[in-house]
N, CA, C and O atoms as a GROMACS GRO file, in nm:
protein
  412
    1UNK      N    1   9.321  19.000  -9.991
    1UNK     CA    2   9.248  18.976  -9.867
    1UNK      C    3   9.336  19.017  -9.749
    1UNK      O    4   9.454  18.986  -9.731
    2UNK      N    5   9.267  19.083  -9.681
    2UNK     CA    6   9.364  19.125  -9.520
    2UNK      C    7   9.395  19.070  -9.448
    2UNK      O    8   9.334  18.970  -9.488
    3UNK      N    9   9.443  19.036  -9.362
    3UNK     CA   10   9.426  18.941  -9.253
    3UNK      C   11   9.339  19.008  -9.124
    3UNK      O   12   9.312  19.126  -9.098
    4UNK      N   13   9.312  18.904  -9.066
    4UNK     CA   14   9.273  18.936  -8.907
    4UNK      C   15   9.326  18.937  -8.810
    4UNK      O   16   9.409  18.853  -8.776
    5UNK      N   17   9.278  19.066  -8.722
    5UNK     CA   18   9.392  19.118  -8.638
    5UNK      C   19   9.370  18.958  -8.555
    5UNK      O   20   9.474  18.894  -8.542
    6UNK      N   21   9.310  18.928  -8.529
    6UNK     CA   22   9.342  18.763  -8.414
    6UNK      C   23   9.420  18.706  -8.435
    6UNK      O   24   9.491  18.664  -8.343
    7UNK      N   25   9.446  18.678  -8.566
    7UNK     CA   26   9.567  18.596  -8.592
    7UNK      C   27   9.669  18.700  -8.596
    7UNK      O   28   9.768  18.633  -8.566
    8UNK      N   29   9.704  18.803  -8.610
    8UNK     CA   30   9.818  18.868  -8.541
    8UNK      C   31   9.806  18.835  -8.408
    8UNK      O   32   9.866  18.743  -8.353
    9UNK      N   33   9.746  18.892  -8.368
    9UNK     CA   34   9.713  18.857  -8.163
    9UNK      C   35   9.770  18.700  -8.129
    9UNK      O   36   9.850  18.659  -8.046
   10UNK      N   37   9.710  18.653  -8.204
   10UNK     CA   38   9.719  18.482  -8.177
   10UNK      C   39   9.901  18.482  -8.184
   10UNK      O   40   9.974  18.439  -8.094
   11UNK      N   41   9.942  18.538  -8.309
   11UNK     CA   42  10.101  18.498  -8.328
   11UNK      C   43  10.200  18.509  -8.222
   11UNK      O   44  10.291  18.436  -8.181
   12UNK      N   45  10.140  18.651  -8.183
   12UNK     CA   46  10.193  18.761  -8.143
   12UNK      C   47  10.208  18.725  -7.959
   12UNK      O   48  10.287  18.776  -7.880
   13UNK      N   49  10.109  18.630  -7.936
   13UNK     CA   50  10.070  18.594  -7.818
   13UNK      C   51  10.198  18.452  -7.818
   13UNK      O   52  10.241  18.420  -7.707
   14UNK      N   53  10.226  18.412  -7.882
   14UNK     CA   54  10.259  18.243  -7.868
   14UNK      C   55  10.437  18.315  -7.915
   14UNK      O   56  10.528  18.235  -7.942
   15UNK      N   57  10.458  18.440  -7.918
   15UNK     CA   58  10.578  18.497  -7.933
   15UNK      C   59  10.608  18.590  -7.799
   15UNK      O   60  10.705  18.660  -7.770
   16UNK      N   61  10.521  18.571  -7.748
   16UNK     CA   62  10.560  18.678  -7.593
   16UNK      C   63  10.643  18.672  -7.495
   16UNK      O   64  10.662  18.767  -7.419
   17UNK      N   65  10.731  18.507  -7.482
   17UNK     CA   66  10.858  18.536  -7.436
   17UNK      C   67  10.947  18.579  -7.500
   17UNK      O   68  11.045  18.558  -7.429
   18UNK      N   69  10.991  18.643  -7.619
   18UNK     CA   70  11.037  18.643  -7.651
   18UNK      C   71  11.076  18.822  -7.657
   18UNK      O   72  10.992  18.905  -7.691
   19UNK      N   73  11.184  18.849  -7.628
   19UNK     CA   74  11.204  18.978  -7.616
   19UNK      C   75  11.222  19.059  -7.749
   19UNK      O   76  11.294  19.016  -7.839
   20UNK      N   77  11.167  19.155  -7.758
   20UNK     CA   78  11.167  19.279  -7.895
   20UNK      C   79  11.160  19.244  -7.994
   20UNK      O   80  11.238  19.281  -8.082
   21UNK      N   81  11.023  19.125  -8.023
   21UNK     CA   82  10.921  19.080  -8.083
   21UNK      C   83  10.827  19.211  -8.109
   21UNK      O   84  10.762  19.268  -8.022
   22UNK      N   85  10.832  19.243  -8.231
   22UNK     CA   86  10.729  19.385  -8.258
   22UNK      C   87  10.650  19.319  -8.417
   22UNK      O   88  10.674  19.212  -8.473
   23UNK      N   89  10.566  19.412  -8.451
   23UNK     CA   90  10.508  19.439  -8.579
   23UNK      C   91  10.470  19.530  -8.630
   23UNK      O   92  10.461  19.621  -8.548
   24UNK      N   93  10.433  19.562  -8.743
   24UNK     CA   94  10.389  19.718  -8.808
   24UNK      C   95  10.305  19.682  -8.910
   24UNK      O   96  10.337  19.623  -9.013
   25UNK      N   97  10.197  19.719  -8.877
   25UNK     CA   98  10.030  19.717  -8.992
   25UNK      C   99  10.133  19.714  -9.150
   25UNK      O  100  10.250  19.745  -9.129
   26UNK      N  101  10.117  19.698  -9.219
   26UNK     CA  102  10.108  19.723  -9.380
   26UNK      C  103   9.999  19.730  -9.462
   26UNK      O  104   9.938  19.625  -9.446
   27UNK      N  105   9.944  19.798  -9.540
   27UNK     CA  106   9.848  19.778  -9.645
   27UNK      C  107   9.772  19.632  -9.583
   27UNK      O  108   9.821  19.530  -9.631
   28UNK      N  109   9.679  19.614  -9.501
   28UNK     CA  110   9.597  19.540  -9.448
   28UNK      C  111   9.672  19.406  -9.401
   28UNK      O  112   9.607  19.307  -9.365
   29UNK      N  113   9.828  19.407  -9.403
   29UNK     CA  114   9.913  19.256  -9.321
   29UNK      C  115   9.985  19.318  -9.210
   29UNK      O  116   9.963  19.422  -9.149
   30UNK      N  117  10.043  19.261  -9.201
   30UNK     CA  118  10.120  19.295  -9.081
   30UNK      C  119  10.290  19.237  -9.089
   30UNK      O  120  10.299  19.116  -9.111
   31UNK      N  121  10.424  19.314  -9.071
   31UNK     CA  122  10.551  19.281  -9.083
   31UNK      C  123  10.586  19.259  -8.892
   31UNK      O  124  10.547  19.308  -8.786
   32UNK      N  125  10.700  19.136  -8.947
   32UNK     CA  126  10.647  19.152  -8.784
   32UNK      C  127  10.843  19.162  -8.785
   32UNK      O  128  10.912  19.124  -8.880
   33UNK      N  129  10.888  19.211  -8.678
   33UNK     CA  130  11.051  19.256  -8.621
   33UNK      C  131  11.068  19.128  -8.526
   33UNK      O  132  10.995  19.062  -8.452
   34UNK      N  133  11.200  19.127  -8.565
   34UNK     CA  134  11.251  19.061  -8.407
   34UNK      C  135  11.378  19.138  -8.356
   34UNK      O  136  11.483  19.080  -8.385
   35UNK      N  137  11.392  19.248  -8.290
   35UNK     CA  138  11.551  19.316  -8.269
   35UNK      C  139  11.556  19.411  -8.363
   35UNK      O  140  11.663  19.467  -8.388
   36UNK      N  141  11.455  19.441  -8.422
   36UNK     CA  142  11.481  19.561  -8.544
   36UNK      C  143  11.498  19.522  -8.669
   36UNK      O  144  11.505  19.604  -8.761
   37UNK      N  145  11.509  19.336  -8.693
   37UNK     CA  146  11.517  19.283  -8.828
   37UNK      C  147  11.333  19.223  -8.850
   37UNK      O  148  11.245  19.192  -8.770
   38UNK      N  149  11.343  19.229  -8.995
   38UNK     CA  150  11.228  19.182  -9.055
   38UNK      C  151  11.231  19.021  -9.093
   38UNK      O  152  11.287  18.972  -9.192
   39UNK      N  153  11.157  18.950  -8.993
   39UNK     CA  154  11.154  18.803  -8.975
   39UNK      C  155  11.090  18.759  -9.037
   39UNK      O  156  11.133  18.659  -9.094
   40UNK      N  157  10.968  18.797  -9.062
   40UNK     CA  158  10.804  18.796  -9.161
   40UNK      C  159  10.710  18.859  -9.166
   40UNK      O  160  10.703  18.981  -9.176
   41UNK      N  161  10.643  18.798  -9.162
   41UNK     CA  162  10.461  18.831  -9.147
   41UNK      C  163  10.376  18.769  -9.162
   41UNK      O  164  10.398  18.649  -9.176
   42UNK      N  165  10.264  18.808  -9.167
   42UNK     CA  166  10.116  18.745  -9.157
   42UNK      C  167  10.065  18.814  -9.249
   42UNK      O  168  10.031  18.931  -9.227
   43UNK      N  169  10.043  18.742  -9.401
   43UNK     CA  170  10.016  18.771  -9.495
   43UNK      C  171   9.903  18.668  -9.537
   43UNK      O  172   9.906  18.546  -9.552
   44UNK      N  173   9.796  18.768  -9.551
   44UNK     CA  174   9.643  18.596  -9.554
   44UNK      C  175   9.580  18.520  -9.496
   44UNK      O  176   9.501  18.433  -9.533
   45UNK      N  177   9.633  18.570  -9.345
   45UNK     CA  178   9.636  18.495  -9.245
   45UNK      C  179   9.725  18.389  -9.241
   45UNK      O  180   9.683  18.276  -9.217
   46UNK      N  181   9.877  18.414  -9.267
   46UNK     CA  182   9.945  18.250  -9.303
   46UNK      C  183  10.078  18.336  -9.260
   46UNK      O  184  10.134  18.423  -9.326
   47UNK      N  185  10.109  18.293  -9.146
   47UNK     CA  186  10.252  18.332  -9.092
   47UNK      C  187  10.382  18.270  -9.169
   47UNK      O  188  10.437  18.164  -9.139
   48UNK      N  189  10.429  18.375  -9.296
   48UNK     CA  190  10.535  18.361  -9.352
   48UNK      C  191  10.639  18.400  -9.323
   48UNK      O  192  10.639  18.521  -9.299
   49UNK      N  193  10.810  18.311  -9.308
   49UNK     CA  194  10.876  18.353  -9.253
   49UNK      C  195  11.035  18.339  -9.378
   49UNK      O  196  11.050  18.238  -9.446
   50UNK      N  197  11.105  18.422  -9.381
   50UNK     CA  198  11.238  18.447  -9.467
   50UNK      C  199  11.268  18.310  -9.455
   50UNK      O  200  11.252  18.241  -9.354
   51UNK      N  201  11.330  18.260  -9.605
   51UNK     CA  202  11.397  18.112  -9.588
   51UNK      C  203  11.543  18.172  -9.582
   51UNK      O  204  11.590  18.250  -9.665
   52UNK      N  205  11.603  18.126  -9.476
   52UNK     CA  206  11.719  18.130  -9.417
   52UNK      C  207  11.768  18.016  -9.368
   52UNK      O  208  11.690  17.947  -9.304
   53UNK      N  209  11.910  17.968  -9.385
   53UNK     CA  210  11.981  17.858  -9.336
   53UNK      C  211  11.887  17.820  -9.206
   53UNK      O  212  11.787  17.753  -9.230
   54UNK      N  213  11.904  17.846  -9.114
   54UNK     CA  214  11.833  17.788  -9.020
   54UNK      C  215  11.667  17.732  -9.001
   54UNK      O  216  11.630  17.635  -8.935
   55UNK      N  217  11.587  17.824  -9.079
   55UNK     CA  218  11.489  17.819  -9.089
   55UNK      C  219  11.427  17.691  -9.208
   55UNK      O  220  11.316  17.640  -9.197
   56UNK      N  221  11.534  17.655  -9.327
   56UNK     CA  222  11.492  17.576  -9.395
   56UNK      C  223  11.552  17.448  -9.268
   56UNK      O  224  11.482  17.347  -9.255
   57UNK      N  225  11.653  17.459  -9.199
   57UNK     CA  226  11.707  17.364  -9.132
   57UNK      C  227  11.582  17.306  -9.054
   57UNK      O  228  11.560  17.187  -9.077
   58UNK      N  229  11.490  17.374  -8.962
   58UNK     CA  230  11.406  17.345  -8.918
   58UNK      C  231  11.256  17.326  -8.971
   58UNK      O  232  11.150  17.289  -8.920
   59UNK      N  233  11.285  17.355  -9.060
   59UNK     CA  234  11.103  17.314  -9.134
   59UNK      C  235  11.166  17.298  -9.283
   59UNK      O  236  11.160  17.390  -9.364
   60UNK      N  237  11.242  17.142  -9.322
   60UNK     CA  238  11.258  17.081  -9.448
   60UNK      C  239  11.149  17.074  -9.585
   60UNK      O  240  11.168  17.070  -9.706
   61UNK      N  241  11.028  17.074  -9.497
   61UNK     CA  242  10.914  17.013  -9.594
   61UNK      C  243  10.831  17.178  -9.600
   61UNK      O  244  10.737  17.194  -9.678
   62UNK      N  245  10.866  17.256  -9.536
   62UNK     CA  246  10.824  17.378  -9.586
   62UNK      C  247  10.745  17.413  -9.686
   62UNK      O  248  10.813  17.420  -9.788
   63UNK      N  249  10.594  17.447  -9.713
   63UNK     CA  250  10.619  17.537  -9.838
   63UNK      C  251  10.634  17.650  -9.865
   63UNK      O  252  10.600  17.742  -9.790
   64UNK      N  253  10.693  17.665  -9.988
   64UNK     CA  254  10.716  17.853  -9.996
   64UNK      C  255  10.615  17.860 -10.064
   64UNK      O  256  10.558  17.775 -10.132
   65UNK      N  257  10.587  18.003 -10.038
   65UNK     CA  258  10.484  18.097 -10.082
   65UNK      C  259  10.514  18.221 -10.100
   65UNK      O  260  10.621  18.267 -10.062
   66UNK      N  261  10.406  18.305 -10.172
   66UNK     CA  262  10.445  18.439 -10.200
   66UNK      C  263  10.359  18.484 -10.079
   66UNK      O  264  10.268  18.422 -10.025
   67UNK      N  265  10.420  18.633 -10.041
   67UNK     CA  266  10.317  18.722  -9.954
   67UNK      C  267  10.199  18.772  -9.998
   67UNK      O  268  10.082  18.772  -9.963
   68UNK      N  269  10.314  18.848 -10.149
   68UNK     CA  270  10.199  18.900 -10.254
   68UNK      C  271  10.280  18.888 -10.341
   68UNK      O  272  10.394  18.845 -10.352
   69UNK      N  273  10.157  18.960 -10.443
   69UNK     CA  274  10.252  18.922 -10.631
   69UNK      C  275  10.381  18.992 -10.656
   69UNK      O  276  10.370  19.105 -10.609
   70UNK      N  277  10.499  18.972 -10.710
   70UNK     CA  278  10.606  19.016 -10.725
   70UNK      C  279  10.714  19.037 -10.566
   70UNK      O  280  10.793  19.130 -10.559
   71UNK      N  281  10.698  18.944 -10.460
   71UNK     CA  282  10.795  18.960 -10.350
   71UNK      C  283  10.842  18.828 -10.381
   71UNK      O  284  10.794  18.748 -10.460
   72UNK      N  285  10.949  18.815 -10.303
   72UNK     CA  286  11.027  18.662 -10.298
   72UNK      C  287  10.908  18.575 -10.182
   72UNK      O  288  10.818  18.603 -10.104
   73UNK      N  289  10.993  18.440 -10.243
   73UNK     CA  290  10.926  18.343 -10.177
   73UNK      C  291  10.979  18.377 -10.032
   73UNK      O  292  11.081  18.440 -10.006
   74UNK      N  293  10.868  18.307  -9.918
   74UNK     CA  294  10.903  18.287  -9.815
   74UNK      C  295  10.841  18.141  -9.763
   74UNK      O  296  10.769  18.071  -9.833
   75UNK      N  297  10.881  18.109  -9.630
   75UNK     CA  298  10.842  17.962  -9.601
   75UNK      C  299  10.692  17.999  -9.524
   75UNK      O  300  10.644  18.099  -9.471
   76UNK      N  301  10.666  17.914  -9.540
   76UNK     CA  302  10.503  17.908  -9.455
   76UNK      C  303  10.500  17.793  -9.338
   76UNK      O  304  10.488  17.671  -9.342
   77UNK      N  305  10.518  17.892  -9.229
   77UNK     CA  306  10.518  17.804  -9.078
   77UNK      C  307  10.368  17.754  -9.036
   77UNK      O  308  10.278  17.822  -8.988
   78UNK      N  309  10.367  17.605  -9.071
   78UNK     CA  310  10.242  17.585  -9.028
   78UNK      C  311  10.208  17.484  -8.892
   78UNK      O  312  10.118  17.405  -8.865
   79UNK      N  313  10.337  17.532  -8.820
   79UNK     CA  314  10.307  17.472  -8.708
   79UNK      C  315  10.345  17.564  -8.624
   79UNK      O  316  10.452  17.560  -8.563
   80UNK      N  317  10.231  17.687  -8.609
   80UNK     CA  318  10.205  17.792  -8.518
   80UNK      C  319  10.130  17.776  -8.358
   80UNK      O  320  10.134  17.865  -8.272
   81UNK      N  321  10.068  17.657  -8.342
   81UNK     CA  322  10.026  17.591  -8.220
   81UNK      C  323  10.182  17.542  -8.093
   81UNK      O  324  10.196  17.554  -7.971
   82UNK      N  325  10.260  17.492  -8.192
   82UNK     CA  326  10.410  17.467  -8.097
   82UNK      C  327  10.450  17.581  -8.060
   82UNK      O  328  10.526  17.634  -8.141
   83UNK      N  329  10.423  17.652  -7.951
   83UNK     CA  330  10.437  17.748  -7.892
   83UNK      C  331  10.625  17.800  -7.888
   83UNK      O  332  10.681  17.907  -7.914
   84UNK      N  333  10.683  17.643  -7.833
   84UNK     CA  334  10.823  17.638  -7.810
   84UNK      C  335  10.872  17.630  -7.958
   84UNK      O  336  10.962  17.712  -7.980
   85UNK      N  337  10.843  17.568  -8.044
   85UNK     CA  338  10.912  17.547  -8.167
   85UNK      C  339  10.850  17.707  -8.253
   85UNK      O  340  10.948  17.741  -8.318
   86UNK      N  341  10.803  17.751  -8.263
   86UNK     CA  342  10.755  17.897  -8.313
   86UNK      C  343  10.902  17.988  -8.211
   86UNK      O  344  11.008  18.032  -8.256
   87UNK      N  345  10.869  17.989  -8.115
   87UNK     CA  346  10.977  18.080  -8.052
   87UNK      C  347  11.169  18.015  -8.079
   87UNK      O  348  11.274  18.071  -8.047
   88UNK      N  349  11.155  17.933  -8.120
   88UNK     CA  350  11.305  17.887  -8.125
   88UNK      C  351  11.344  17.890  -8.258
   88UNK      O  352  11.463  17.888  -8.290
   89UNK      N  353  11.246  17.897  -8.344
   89UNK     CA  354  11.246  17.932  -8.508
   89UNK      C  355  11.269  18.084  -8.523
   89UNK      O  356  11.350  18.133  -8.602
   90UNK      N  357  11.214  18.131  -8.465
   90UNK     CA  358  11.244  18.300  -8.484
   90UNK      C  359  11.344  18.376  -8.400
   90UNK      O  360  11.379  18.494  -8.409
   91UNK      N  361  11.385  18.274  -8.309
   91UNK     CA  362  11.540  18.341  -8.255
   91UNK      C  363  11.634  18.265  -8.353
   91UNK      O  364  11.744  18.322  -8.355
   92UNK      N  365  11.632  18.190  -8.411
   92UNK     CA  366  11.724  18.121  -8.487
   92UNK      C  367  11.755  18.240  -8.562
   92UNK      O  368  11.864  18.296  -8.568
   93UNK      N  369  11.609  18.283  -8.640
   93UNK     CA  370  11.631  18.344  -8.752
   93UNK      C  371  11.664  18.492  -8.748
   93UNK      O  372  11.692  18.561  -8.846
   94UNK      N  373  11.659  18.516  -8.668
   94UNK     CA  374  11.691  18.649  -8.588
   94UNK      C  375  11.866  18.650  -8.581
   94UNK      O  376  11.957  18.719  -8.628
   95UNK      N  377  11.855  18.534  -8.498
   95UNK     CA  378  12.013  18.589  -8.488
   95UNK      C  379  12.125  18.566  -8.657
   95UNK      O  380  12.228  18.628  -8.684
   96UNK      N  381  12.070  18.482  -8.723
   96UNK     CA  382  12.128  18.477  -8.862
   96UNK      C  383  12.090  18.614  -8.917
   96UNK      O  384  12.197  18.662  -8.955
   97UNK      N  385  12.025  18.672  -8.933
   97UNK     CA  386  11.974  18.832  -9.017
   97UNK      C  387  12.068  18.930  -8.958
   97UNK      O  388  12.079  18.950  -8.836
   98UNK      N  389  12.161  19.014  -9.086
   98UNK     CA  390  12.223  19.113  -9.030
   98UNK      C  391  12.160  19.211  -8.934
   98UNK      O  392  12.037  19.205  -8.931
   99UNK      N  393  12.193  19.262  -8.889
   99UNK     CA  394  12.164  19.390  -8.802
   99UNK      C  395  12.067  19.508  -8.891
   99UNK      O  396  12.091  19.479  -9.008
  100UNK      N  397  12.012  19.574  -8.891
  100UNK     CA  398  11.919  19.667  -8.959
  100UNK      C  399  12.019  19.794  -8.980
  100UNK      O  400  12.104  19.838  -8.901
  101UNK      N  401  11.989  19.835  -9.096
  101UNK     CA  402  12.092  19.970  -9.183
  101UNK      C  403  12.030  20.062  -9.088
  101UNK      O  404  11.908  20.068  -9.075
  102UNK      N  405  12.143  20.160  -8.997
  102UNK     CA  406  12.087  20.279  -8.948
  102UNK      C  407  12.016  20.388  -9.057
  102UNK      O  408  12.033  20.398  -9.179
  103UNK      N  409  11.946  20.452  -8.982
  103UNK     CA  410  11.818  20.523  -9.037
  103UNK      C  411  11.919  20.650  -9.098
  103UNK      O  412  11.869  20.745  -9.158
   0.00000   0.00000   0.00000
């Protein structure tokens, strides 16, 4: 199942202070960047994000989920309405993620 572009929009909207916040369509989801690293996506409509030290730090009760069949687990942020806690989760996790392999 694809997702809907709204709920990209919606994410994407409640991430707009946030500087070089991007995404890129995939096979009907969407990967979304923060700085050139791959933070998550919106897979199902269900904003999944890399479990990383910080990120399990802030959402303990997490569940993981798959994106799709055969990827690693990721956490499932389901408190996408906290506008401030969505944006402070993905700079966390941003700044823990190496830098992106030049092209």
């Amino acid at each position: 199942m694809a997702s809907e572009k709204e709920y990209l929009e919606f994410i994407m909207e409640q991430l707009s202070d946030l500087d070089d916040v991007t995404y890129r369509a995939m096979m009907g989801e969407y990967i979304i960047y923060c700085k050139g690293k791959i933070i998550g996506g919106i897979y199902d409509d269900r904003f999944l994000v890399k479990p990383t030290k910080s990120a399990l730090a802030m959402m303990p009760e997490a569940e993981k989920a798959l994106p799709y069949e055969g990827a690693k687990e990721m956490l499932l942020v389901d408190n996408v309405e906290d506008r401030t806690f969505l944006q402070n989760l993905i700079t966390a996790i941003c700044e823990e993620l190496p830098a992106p392999k030049p092209k």
